[in-house]
C-alpha positions in Angstrom: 312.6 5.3 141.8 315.0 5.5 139.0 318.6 3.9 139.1 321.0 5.2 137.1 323.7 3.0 135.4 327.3 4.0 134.0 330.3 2.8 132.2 331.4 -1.0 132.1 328.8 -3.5 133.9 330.1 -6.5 134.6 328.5 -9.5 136.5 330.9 -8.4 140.0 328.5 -5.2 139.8 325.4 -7.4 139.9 325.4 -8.2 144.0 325.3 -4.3 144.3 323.1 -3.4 142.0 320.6 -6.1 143.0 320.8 -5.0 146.9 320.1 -1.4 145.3 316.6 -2.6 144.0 316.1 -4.7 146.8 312.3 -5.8 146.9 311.2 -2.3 145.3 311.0 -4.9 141.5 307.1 -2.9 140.4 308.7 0.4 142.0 312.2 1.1 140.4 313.7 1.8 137.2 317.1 1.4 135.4 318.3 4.2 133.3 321.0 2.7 131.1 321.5 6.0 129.1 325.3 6.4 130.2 326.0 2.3 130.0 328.7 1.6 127.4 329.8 -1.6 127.8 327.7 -5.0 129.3 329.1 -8.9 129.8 326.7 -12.1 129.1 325.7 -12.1 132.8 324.2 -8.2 133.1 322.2 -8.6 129.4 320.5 -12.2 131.4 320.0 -10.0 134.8 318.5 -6.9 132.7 316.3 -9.3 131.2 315.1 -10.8 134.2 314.9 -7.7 135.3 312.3 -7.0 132.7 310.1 -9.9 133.2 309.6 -9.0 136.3 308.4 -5.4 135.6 311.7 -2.9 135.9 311.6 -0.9 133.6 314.6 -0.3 131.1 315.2 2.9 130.0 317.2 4.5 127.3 318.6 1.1 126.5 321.5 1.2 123.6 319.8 -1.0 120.5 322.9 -3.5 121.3 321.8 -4.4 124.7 318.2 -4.8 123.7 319.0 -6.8 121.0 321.0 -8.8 123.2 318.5 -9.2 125.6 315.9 -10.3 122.9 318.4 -12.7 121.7 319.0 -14.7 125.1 315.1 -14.8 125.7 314.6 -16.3 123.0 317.3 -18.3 123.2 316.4 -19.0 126.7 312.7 -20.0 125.2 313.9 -22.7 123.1 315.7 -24.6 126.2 312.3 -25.7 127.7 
């Protein structure tokens, strides 16, 4: 199943969005094609998101750069 994301996210869009995906995590993609804007709290979710096998696609080079940036980041606190 493939979510499709637009415009602004924001971290008041993340209860929704997270009751979209429900328990479908292995089952369920996010297209981020028509995302333009993200806050620190979506890049952390889309990342977790990630880890636990959702697939990102058509994620702008800012976001995953972004994302790659707070798991490292995230890395070096432990």
């Amino acid at each position: 199943m493939v979510q499709r994301l637009s415009g602004r996210m924001q971290a008041t869009h993340l209860e929704q969005l997270r009751a979209r995906i429900g328990k479908n995590v292995r089952s369920i993609a996010l297209d981020l094609e028509e995302v333009t804007l993200v806050d620190i709290d979506v890049v952390r979710f889309l990342g977790t998101c990630e880890s636990q096998g959702i697939e990102l696609r058509h994620c702008a080079p800012y976001i995953r750069e972004w994302i790659l940036r707070e798991s490292a980041r995230n890395d070096h606190n432990f």
